[in-house]
C-alpha positions, 0 to 999 in steps of 0.5 A, a space after each residue: 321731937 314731934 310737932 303732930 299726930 294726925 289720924 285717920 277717922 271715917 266720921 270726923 264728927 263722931 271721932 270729934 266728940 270722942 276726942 273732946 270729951 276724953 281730951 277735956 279730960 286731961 285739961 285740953 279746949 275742944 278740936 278745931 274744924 279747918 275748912 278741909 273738915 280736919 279737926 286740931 287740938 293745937 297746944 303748947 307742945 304738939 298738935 293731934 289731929 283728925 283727918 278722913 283720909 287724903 286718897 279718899 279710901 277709908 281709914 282703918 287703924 294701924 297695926 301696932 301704932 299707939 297715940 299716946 296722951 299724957 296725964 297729970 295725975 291718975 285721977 285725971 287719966 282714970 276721967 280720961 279713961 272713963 270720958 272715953 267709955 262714955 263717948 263710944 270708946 272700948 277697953 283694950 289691953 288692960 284695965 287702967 292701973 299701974 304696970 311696972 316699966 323699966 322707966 319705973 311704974 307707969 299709970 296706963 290706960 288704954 281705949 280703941 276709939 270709935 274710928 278703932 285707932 288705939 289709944 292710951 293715957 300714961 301718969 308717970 309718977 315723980 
């Protein structure tokens, strides 16, 4: 259904390592800076991106909206989580743990990064 996210970042750099560290942690190559400073993380499935904002006024983060990254197993979205911390993320809603869903239990965590966006890395269970 999707083909990218695309955020807002004041300080693309320091977004940039933020994203490489917690994105690495789920097994993706460092982003991509184009020659307009915008960063991609291009994968098989979809592309996240980072951009200063086209108008030239600052970005902010939108209220309500969640960018969601997928994990394979909760080891891996607890590395994520940690990854984030370490890289000028803070916790937000609850810690990391499993929270029960109509889908069925869901591993959560989730992360305001530096530029304040929210975050979150899902494991669903099998």
């Amino acid at each position: 259904m999707f083909s990218h996210v695309m955020i807002g970042a004041n300080d693309i750099d320091t977004s940039k390592a933020f994203y490489d560290a917690t994105l690495a942690a789920l097994g993706h190559a460092p982003g991509m800076i184009d020659p307009k400073g915008r960063c991609f993380y291009v994968t098989e499935t979809g592309v996240f991106a980072l951009t200063k904002p086209i108008n030239g006024e600052s970005s902010s983060h939108g209220n309500g909206t969640t960018v969601g990254f997928s994990a394979a197993n909760e080891e891996q979205a607890l590395a994520w989580h940690a990854a984030g911390l370490a890289n000028g993320g803070v916790t937000c809603e609850e810690l990391p743990g499993y929270r029960e869903s109509p889908m069925g239990p869901l591993f959560l965590g989730y992360l305001r990064d530096p530029a304040g966006n929210k975050i979150c890395v899902l494991y669903r269970p099998k």
